[in-house]
N, C-alpha and C positions, 0 to 999 in steps of 0.2 A: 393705278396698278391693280391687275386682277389676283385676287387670290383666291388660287387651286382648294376644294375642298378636300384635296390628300395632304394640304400643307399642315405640318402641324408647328411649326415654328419658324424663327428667321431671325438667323444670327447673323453678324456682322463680322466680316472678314477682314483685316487691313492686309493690304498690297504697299510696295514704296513703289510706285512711278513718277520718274523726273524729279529723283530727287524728292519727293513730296509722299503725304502717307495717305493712301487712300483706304475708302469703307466700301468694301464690294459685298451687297446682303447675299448671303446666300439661303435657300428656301430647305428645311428640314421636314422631306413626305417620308408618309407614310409607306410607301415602296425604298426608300434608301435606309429607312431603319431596319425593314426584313432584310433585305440584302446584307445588310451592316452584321443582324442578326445570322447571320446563315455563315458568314464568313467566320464570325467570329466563335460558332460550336462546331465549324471543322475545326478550326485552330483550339478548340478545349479538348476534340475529342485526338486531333496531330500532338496534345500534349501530352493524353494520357499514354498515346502509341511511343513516343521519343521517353516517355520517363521510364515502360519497358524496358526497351531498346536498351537505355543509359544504365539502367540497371542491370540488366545481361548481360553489357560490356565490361561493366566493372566490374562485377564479379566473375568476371574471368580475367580479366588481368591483374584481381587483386583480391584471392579468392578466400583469403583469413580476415579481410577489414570490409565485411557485407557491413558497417555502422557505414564508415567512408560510401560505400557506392549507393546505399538509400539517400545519403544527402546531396549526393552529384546530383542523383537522375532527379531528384525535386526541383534543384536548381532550375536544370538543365530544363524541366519542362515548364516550368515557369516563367523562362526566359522566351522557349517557341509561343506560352497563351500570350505575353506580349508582343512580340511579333506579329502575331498575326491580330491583334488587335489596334494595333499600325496600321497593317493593312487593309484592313475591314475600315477606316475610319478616313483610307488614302483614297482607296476606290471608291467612294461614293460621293466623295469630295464633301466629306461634314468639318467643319470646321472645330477646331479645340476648343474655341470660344462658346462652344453651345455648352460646356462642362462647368461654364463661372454661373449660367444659371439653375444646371444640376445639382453645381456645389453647397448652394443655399436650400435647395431640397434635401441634399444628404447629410444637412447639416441638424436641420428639421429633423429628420429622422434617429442620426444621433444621439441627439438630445431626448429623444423618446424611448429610447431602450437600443439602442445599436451600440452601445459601448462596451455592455462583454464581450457581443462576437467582434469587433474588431479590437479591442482589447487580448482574446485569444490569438486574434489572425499574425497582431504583431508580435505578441510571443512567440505562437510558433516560428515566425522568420528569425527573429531573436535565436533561437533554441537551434535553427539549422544552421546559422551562422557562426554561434560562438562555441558548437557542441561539447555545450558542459553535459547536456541529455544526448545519449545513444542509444539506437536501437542495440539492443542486448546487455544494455547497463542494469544493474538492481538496484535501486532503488527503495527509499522509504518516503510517503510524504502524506502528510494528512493520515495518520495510523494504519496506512496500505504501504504495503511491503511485496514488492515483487520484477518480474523484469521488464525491461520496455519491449513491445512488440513493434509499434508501430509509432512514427511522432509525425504526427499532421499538422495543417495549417491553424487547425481550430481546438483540436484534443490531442492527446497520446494517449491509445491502448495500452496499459499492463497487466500482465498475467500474473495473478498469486500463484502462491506455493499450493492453492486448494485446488488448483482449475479454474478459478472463477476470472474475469477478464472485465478491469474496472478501466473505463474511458474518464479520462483525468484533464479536466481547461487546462491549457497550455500556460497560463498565469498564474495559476497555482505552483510552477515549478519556480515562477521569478519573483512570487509576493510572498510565500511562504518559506520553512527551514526544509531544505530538502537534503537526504542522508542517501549519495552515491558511492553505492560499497566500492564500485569498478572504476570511478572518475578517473584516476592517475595508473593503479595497477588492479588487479585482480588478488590480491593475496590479503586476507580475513583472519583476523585469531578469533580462537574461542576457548573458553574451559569447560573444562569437567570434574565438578567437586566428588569427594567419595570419605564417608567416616569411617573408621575402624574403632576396634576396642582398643580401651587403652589394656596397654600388657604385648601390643605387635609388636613384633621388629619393622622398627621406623625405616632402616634400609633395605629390610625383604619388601615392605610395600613400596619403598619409592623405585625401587627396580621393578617389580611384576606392572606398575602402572607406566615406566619408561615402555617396557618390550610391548606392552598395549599398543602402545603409541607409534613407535616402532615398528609394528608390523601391519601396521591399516597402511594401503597404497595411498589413499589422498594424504595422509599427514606431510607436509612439507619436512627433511630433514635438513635444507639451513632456509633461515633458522630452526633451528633445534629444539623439540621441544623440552619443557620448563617441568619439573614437579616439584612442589612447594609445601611446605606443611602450613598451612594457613592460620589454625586455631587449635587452642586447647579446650575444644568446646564441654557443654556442661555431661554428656553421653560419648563422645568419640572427641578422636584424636579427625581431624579435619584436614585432607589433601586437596590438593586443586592442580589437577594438569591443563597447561596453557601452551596450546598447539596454535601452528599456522595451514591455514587448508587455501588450493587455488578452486575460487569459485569460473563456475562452468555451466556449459547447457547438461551436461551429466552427473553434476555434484554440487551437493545439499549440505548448508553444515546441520541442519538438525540431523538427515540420517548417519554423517560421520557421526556425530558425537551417540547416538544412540549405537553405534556399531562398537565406540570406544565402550560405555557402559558394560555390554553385554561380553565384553572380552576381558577388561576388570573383573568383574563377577565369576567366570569362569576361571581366571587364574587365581584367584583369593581362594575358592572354595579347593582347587587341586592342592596350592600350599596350606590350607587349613587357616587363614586367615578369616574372622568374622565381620561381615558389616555392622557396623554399629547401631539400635537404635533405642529409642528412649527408654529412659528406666526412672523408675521412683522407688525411691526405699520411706518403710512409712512404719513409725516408733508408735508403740502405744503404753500408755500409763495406767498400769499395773497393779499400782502400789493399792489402789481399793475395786473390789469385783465390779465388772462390766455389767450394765443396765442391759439388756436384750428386747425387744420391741420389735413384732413384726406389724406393720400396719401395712392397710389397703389389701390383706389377705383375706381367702372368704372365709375361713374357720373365725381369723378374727374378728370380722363383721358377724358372720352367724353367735359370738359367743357375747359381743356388747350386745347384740339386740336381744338376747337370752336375757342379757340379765336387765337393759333398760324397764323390759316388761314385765320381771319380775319386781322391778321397785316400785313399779306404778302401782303395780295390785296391793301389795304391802301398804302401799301407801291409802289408798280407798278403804282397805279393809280397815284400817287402823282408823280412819276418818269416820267409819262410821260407826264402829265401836265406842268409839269419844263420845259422839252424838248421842247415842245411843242411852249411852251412862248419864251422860245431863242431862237428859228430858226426864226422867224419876225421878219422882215428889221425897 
């Protein structure tokens, strides 16, 4: 048997004829893997055209759940690159069998560092299957905090609260704790502590901090929110309001709660209420007069070094007056 110098392999096919299972080799050139090749990046680039498409479909017939139509149109085009990777493999007539000696090379490879990215790849299908992760969910994980933009086969984009846009392994969502503000609903508490002096009326301040609360549009009114007097701290009397807010693409709880602040503040100061802050009261003992000491001053530098250099001289002069007197017969 001649062999073509475009062959580049020869796998074995089984056929059943009469009942019987026959071995038909078939010859793997170098022109049926272009071919193979060609057919198979229409069908990647027919996938990225169909995962449009699926996308613009679904958000028009289902135009509040863009998390739902990002995960169809994935499917959905994952489904056409296999397909046409059927067909790129029907048309040239390559057999499935030529993939048991593939398998031992990718297996090779594997074992050499392939195991995060396909470690990610199955996450991500993980991840679009059982969407516990959504596009538009917030998230915490690995001490980033922010919303998902995009969830791929190998990463997910999320965008902090700064601007900044951190691409996150898909594995880290199913190896680590991860904290989904939106999983189940959208509804978040938070508080906001505030001290007074002691000597307020405890029920003027727990009313001016209701109507706070009360009058921001994002505060949820059921539930209702909560003000609490927390502590009898060592400086202030210590409040804490505990609000629910629906989080969104247009609302923050840090800018509620900085909006709550600034509206506390302004109603305390109209009813003459004081915020509270540290104080030390400080006792001194009297009973015998106070020692006074200014040191590291320049007067008092200028007046040690007066006088160090006057003891010196007193000191020589005197020394040699002594001498002086002992050396006479």
């Amino acid at each position: 048997m001649k062999t073509h110098v475009s062959e580049l392999y020869i796998a074995e096919d089984s056929v059943i004829a009469g009942g019987q299972k026959v071995a038909i080799p078939r010859s793997i050139t170098l022109g049926k893997v272009v071919i193979a090749l060609m057919i198979f990046i229409v069908g990647l680039l027919a996938a990225r055209w169909a995962h449009r498409l699926a996308r613009r479909v679904r958000s028009l017939w289902f135009p509040k759940k863009h998390q739902t139509a990002d995960a169809s149109a994935k499917v959905f085009a994952t489904i056409v690159a296999i397909l046409f990777l059927l067909v790129a493999m029907a048309s040239v007539r390559i057999p499935w069998t030529v993939f048991a000696f593939m398998g031992g090379a990718l297996a090779i490879g594997v074992g050499f560092g392939a195991q995060t990215l396909i470690n990610n790849f199955i996450s991500g299908v993980i991840l679009l299957c059982e969407r516990s992760i959504r596009v538009g969910d917030i998230v915490e994980v690995d001490d980033q905090r922010g919303k998902i933009v995009r969830v791929g086969f190998r990463n997910s984009l999320v965008s902090r609260g700064d601007g900044i846009e951190v691409l996150v392994p898909n594995s880290q969502f199913l190896e680590k704790k991860v904290v989904n503000w939106t999983l189940s609903n959208d509804l978040v508490r938070y508080a906001v502590s505030v001290g007074v002096v002691y000597g307020a009326s405890l029920a003027k301040v727990t009313e001016l901090i209701a109507q706070a609360a009360g009058e921001h549009p994002h505060v949820i009114k059921d539930p209702a929110p909560d003000v609490l007097l927390e502590d009898f701290g060592d400086n202030a009397l210590v409040f804490s309001l505990q609000f629910w807010i629906r989080l969104g693409p247009g609302v923050d709880g840090g800018t509620v709660r900085s909006d709550l602040r600034h509206r506390i503040h302004a109603l305390f100061d109209q009813a003459g209420i004081r915020i509270a802050f540290p104080q030390r009261d400080i006792r001194l003992d009297t009973i015998r007069p106070l020692e006074i000491k200014v040191m590291n001053s320049p007067v008092a530098r200028s007046a040690e070094n007066h006088r160090s250099r006057t003891s010196r001289l007193l000191h020589t002069h005197g020394g040699l007056k002594n001498r002086t007197v002992g050396e006479l017969p």
